[in-house]
C-alpha positions in Angstrom: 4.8 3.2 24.3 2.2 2.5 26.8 2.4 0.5 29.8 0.9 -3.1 29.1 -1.6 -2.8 31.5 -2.8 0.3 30.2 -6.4 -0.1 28.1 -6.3 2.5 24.8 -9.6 3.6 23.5 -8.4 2.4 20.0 -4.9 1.5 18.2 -4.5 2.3 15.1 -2.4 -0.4 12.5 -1.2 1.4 9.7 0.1 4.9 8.9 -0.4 5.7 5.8 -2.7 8.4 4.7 -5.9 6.9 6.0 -4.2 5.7 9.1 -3.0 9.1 9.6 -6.6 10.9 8.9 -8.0 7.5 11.3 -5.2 9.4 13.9 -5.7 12.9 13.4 -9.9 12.0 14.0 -8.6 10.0 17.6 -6.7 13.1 18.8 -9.5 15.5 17.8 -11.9 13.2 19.6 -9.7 13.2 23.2 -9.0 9.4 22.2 -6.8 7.4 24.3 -4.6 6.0 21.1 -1.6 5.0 19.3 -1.0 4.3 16.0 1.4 1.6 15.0 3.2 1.4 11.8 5.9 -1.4 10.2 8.4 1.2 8.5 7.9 5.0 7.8 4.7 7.2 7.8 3.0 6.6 4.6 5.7 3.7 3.8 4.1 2.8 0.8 4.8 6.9 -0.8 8.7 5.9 0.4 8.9 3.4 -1.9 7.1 4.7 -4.8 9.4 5.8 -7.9 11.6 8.4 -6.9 10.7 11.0 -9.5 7.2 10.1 -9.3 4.2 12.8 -9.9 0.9 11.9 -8.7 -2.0 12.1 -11.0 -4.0 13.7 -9.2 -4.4 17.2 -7.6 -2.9 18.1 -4.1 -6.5 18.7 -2.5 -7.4 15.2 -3.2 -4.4 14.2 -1.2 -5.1 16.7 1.5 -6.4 15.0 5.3 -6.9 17.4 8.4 -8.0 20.0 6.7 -4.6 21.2 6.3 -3.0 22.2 2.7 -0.9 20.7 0.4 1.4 23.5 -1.1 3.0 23.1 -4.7 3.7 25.2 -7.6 2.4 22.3 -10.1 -0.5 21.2 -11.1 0.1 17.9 -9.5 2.4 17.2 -6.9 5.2 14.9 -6.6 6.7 12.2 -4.2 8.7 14.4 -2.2 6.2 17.1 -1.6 3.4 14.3 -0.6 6.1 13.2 2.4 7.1 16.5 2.9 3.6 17.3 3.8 2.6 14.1 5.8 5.5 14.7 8.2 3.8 18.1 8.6 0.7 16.6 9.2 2.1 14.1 11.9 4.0 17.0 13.7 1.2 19.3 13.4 -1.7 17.0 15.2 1.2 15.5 16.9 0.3 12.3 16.5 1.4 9.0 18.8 3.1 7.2 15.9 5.2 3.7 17.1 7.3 3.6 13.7 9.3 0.5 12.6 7.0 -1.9 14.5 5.2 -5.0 13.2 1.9 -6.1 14.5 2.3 -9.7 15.4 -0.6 -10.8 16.6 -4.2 -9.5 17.8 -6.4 -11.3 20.2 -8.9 -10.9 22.8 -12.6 -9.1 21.8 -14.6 -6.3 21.8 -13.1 -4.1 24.6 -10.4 -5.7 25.5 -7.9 -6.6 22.4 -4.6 -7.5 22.9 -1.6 -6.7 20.8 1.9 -8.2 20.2 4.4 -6.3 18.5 8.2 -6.7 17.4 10.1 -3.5 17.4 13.2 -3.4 14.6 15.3 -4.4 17.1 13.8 -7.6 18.1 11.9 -6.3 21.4 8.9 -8.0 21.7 6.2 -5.3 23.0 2.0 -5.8 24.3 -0.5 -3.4 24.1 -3.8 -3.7 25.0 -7.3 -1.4 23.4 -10.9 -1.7 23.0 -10.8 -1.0 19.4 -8.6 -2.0 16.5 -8.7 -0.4 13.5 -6.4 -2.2 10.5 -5.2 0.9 8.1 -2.4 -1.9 6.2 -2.9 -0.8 2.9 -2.1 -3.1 0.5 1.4 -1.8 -1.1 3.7 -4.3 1.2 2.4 -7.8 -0.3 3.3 -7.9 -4.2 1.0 -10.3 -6.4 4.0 -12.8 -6.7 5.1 -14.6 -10.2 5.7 -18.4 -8.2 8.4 -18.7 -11.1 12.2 -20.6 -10.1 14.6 -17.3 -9.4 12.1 -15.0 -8.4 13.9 -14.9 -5.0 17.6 -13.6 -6.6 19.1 -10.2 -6.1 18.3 -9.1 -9.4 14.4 -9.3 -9.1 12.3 -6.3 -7.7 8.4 -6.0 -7.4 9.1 -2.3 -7.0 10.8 0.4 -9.1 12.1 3.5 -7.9 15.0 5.1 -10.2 16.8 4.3 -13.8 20.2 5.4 -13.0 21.7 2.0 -12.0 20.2 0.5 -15.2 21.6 2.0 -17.4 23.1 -0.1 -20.4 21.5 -3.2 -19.1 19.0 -5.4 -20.5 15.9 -4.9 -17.6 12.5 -6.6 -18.5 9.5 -5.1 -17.1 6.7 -7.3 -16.3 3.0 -5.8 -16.7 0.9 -3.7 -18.9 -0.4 -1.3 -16.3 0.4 2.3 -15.2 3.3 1.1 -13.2 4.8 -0.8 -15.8 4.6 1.8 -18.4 5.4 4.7 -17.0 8.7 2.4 -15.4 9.3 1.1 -18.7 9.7 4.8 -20.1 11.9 5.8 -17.4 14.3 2.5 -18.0 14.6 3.9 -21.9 15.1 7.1 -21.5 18.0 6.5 -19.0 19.3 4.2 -21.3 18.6 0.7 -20.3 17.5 -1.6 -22.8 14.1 -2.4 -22.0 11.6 -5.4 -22.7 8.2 -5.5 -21.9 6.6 -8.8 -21.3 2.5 -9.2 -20.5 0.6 -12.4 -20.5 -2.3 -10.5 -22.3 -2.4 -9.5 -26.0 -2.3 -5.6 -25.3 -1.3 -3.1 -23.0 -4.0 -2.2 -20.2 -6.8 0.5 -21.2 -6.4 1.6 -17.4 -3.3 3.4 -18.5 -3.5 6.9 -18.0 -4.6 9.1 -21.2 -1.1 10.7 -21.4 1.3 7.9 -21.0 -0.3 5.3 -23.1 0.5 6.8 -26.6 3.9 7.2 -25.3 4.6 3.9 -24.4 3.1 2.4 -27.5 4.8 4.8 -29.9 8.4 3.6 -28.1 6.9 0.0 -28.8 6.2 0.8 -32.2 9.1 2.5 -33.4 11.3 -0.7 -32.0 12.8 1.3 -28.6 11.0 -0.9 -26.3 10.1 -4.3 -27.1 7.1 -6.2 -26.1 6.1 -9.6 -25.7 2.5 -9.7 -25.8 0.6 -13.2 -25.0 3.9 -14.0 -23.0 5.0 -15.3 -19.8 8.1 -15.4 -17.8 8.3 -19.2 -16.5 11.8 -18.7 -15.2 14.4 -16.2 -13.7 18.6 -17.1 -13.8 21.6 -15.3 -13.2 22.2 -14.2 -16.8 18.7 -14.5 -18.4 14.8 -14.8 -18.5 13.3 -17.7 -19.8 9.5 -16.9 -21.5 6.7 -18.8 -22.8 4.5 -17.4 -25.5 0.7 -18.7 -26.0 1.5 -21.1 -28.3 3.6 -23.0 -25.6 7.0 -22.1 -27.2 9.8 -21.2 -25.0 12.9 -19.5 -25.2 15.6 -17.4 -23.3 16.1 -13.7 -23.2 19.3 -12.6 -22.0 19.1 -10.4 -19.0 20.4 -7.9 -16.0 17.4 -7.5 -14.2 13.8 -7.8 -13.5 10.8 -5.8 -12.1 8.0 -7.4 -11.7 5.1 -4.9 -11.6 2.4 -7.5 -11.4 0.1 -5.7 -8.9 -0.5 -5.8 -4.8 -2.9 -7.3 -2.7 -3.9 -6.7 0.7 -2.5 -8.8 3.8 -5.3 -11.2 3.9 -3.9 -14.0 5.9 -3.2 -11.6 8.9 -7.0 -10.6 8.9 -8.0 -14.3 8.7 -5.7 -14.7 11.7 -8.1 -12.4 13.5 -11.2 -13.8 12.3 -12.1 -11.5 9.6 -14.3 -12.9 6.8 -13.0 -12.4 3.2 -14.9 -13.0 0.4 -13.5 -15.3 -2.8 -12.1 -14.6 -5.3 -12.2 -10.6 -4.8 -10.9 -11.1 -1.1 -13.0 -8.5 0.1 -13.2 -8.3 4.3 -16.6 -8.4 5.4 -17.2 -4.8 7.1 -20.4 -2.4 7.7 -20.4 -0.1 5.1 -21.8 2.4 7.6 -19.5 1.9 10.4 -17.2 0.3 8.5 -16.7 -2.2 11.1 -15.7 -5.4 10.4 -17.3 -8.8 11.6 -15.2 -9.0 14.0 -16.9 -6.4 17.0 -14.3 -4.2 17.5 -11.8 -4.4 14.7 -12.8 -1.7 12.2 -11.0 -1.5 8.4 -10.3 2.0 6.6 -8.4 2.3 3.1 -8.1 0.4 0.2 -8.1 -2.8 2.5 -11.6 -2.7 2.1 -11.6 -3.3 -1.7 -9.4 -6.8 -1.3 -8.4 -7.4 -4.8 -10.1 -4.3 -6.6 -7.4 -1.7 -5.3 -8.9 0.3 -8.2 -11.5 1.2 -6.2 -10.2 2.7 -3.4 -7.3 5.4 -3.4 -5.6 7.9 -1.0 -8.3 10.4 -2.6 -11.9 8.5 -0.6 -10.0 6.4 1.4 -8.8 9.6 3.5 -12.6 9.9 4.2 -12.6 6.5 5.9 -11.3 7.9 9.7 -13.6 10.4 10.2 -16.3 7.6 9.7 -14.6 5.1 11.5 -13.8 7.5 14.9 -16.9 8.5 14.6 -18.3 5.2 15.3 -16.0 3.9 17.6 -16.4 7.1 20.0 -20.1 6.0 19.3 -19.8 2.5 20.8 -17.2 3.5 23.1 -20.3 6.1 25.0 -22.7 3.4 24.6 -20.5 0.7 26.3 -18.7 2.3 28.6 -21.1 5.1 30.4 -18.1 6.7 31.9 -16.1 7.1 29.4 -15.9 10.9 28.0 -14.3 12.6 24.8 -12.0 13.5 28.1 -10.7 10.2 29.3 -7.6 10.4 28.5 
């Protein structure tokens, strides 16, 4: 922790993968930095399923320049935070884990900071820049349905094992949903599937999708297409089908994969412009600095609502941009300051 007097070149709010590639380009640059993160490093791969395989290949989750090792073809959960922790000890990186950003104020050179550590201590720091790295995995795209608050709901899924003989419902047609969905039946849950729309989404991947619908199909998973979940109790689900009809399903317990959005209300409180109804921050898409002088974004928080269009794969690019352009404004408005200064 620095000393709240102390001016940092730049802090850094988030570290996950971009705000770790935004941290590794601060230390290579002889930045005067800290990155500040509310749970783990790359919380939001914590709390993905725990058996979960990427889709994609290990070099397109690779930042630093330093290699992700597997023996698959694709690598998996554990392996992606094995090899972040490597690339945190290995730059060395200032990391403040388990520590929410409250508040940030001031302007351009002089922000101030207010932070609550997990144990209630209230901290300030102070920096010229700001870069927000929040991902958008923490803030679920919520149902606004009576019992979405008990025990028995989750907007995340990890394992099957605790579900087994139960009667879980699965809410969504996307990746997520599916590949959950599977999971839940083949660990012997009795699954339902429930989606307002009148098929599953074509965005799920190429090998999972005939899967899913042949479990549909042959009666092992059941689906409610053109349904919706209008309320959640103890013992049941109560759902609403297009034609208005209602009725109650008897259930254990709920995931609700409906999707994620970006904190937007936390970069309003700074002054950020976002755009309706995508919720897209206006930023430079050359400095990717936001409208705010100072506060720069990097990650899928630049896409608002489409998180489709920015993944761990180009948002890892975002840090070398973004240093880049702070060490740029830092030389032009500060003359003294060097790569050196701190």
């Amino acid at each position: 922790m620095t000393h709240p007097d102390q001016v940092q070149d730049v802090i850094i709010i988030g570290a996950g993968p971009t705000g770790l590639a935004c941290g590794i380009e601060a230390e290579k640059s002889g930045l005067d930095y800290s990155v500040i993160e509310k749970g783990c490093i790359v919380n939001s791969i914590q709390n993905f399923p725990v058996q979960m395989t990427f889709f994609t290949t290990p070099e397109l989750l690779e930042i630093g320049g330093l290699p992700l090792v597997t023996p698959y073809e694709k690598p998996t959960r554990i392996e992606a935070l094995k090899y972040y922790r490597r690339v945190a000890d290995t730059y060395r990186l200032k990391i403040q884990l388990y520590e929410t950003v409250l508040s940030v104020e001031g302007s351009d050179g002089d922000f101030l900071l207010k932070t609550e550590t997990q144990d209630h201590e209230i901290r300030r720091y102070r920096a010229r820049k700001i870069v927000l790295a929040t991902g958008y995995y923490d803030i679920p795209n919520y149902l606004n349905i009576p019992g979405e608050n008990l025990a028995k709901v989750s907007h995340y899924y990890t394992e099957a094992h605790p579900y087994y003989n139960l009667d879980v419902a699965v809410i969504g047609a996307k990746n997520s949903a599916a590949i959950s969905a599977l999971d839940l039946y083949r660990s012997g849950a009795r699954v339902s599937l429930i989606h307002r729309g009148y098929e599953l989404s074509n965005s799920i991947k190429y090998w999972i999708k005939p899967d899913i619908e042949n479990r549909i199909k042959n009666g092992e998973i059941t689906a409610f297409f053109e349904t919706s979940v209008i309320e959640i109790a103890s013992r049941h689900i109560v759902l609403k089908d297009s034609s208005g009809r209602s009725w109650p399903l008897k259930n254990d317990f709920v995931f609700a994969l409906t999707g994620y959005r970006p904190d937007v209300e936390f970069f309003k409180s700074i002054g950020i412009e976002v755009n309706s109804p995508d919720q897209k921050p206006v930023y430079n898409k050359e400095t990717f600095e936001s409208n705010i002088p100072g506060v720069y974004l990097a990650g899928v928080v630049v896409a608002g609502r489409m998180t489709n269009e920015v993944f761990i794969e180009n948002g890892r690019f975002h840090g070398e941009i973004v240093i880049r352009s702070i060490c740029a404004a830092l030389s032009k408005s500060t003359p003294q300051w060097s790569h050196s200064s701190s």
